[in-house]
C-alpha positions as a Markdown table, in Angstrom:
| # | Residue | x | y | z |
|---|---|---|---|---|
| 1 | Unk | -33.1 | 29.1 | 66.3 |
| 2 | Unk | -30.6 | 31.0 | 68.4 |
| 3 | Unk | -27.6 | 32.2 | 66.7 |
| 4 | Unk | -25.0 | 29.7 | 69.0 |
| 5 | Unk | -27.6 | 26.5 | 68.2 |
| 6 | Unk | -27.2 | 27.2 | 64.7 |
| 7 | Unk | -23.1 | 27.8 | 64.8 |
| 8 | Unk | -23.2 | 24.2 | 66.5 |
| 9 | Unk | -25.5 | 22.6 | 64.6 |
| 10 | Unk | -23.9 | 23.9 | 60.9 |
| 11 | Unk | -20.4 | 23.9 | 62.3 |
| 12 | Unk | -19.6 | 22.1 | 65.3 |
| 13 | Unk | -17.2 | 19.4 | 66.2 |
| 14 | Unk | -19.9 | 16.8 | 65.6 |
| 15 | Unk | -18.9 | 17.4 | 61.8 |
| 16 | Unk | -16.4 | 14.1 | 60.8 |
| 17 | Unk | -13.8 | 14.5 | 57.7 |
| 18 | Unk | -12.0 | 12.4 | 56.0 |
| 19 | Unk | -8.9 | 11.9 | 53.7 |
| 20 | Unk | -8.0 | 9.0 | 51.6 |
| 21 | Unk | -4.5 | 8.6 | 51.1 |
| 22 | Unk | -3.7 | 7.0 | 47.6 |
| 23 | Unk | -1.5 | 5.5 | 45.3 |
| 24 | Unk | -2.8 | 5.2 | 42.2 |
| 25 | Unk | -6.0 | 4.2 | 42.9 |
| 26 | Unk | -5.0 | 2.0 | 45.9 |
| 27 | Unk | -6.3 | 3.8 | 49.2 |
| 28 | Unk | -3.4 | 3.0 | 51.9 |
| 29 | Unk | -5.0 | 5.1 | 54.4 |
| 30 | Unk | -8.1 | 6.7 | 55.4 |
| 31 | Unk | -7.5 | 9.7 | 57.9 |
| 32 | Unk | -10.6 | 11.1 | 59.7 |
| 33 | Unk | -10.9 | 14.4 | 62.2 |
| 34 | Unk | -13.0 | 16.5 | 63.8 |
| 35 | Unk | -12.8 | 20.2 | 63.2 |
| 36 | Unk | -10.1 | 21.7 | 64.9 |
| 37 | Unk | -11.8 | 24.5 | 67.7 |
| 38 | Unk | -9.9 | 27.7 | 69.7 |
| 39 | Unk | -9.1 | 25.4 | 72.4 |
| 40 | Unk | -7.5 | 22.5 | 70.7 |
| 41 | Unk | -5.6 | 25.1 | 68.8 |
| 42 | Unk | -4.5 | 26.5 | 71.9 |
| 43 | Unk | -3.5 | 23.5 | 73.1 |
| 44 | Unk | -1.4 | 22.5 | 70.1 |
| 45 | Unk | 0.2 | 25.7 | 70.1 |
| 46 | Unk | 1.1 | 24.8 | 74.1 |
| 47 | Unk | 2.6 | 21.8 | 73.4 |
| 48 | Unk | 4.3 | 23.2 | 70.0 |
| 49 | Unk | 6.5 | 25.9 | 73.0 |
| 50 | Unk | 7.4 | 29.3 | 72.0 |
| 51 | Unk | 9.6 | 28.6 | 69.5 |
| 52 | Unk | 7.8 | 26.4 | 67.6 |
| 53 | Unk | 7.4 | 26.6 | 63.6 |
| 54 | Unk | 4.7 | 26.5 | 61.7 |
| 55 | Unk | 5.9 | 22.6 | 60.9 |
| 56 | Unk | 5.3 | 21.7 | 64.6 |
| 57 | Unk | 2.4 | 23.0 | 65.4 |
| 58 | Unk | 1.3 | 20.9 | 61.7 |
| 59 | Unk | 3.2 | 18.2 | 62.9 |
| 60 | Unk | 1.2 | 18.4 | 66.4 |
| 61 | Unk | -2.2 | 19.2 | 64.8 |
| 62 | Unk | -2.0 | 15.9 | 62.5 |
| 63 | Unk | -0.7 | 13.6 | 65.6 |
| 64 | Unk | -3.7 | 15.3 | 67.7 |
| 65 | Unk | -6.2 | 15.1 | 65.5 |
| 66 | Unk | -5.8 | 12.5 | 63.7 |
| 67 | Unk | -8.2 | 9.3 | 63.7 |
| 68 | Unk | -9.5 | 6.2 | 62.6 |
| 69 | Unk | -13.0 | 5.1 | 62.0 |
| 70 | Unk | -13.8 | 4.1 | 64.9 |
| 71 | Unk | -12.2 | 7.8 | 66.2 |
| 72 | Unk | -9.1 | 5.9 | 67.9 |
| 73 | Unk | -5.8 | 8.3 | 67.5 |
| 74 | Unk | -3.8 | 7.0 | 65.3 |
| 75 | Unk | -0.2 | 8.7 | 66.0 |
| 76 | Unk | 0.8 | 9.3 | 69.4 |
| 77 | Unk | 2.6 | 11.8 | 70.5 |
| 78 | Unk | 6.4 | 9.5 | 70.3 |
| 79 | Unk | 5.6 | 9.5 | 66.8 |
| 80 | Unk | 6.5 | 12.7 | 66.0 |
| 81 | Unk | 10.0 | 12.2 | 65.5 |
| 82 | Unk | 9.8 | 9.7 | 62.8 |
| 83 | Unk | 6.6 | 11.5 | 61.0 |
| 84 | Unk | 9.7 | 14.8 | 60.9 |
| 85 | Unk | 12.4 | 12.4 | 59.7 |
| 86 | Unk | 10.9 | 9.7 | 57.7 |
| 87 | Unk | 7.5 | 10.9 | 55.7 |
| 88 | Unk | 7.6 | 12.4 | 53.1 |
| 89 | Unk | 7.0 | 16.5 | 53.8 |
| 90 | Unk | 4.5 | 16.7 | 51.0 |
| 91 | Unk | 2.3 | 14.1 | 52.3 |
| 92 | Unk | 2.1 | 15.6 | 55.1 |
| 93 | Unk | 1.4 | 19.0 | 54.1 |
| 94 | Unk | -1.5 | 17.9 | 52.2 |
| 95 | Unk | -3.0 | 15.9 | 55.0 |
| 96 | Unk | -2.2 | 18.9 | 57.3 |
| 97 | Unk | -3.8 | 21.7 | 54.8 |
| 98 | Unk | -7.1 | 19.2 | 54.8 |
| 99 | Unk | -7.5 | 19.5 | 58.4 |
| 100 | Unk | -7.4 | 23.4 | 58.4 |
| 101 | Unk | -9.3 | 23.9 | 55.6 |
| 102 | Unk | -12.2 | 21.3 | 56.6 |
| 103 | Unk | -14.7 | 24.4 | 57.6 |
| 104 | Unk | -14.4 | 25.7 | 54.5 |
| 105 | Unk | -16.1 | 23.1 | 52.3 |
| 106 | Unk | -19.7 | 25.2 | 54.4 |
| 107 | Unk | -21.1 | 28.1 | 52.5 |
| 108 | Unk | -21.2 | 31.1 | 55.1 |
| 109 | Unk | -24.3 | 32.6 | 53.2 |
| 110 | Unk | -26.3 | 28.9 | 53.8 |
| 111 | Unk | -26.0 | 30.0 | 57.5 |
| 112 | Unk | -26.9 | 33.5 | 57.6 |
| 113 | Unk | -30.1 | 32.5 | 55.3 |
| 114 | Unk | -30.9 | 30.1 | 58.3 |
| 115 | Unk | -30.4 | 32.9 | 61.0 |
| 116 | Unk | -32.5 | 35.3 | 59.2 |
| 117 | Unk | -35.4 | 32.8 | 59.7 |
């Protein structure tokens, strides 16, 4: 298997992830995403401007990537505003962190095991 068939296979952006967000035991919303690649990142960092923080490009990379089940967005981009003013910061950094770590739930040695083959 060719090194770039086997980056796509173990980590492309076929993968799907999900959080549950709770209370209690009570799920009030199940988030799902695709791993964020260079070119979405680019592209949230466009639409963040040049003197973005860190908390818009987050803000931007949740309202982006975001999804249902089905994979329909579920923030738009008006949304922002009121996901800054009226959620709590918290919540959203722990949604946010999920999405950046996803990749990192795949053991590196797993794939170079499979290369070696």
């Amino acid at each position: 298997m060719e090194a770039i068939e086997l980056l796509k296979n173990k980590f492309g952006v076929q993968q799907k992830y999900l959080y549950e967000l709770k209370d209690g035991n009570e799920t009030i919303l199940e988030i799902y995403w695709h791993p964020l690649t260079i070119a979405e990142r680019e592209s949230i960092i466009a639409k963040s401007g040049d003197s973005a923080s860190s908390e818009d490009f987050a803000l931007n990379l949740l309202i982006t990537k975001a999804l249902d089940k089905d994979d329909k967005r579920l923030f738009q981009d008006g949304h922002k505003a009121s996901l800054r003013r009226e959620v709590n910061a918290a919540t959203l950094q722990d949604i946010q962190l999920a999405m950046l770590n996803s990749g990192n739930e795949y053991k590196l040695e797993e794939a170079k095991a499979t290369l070696k083959s």
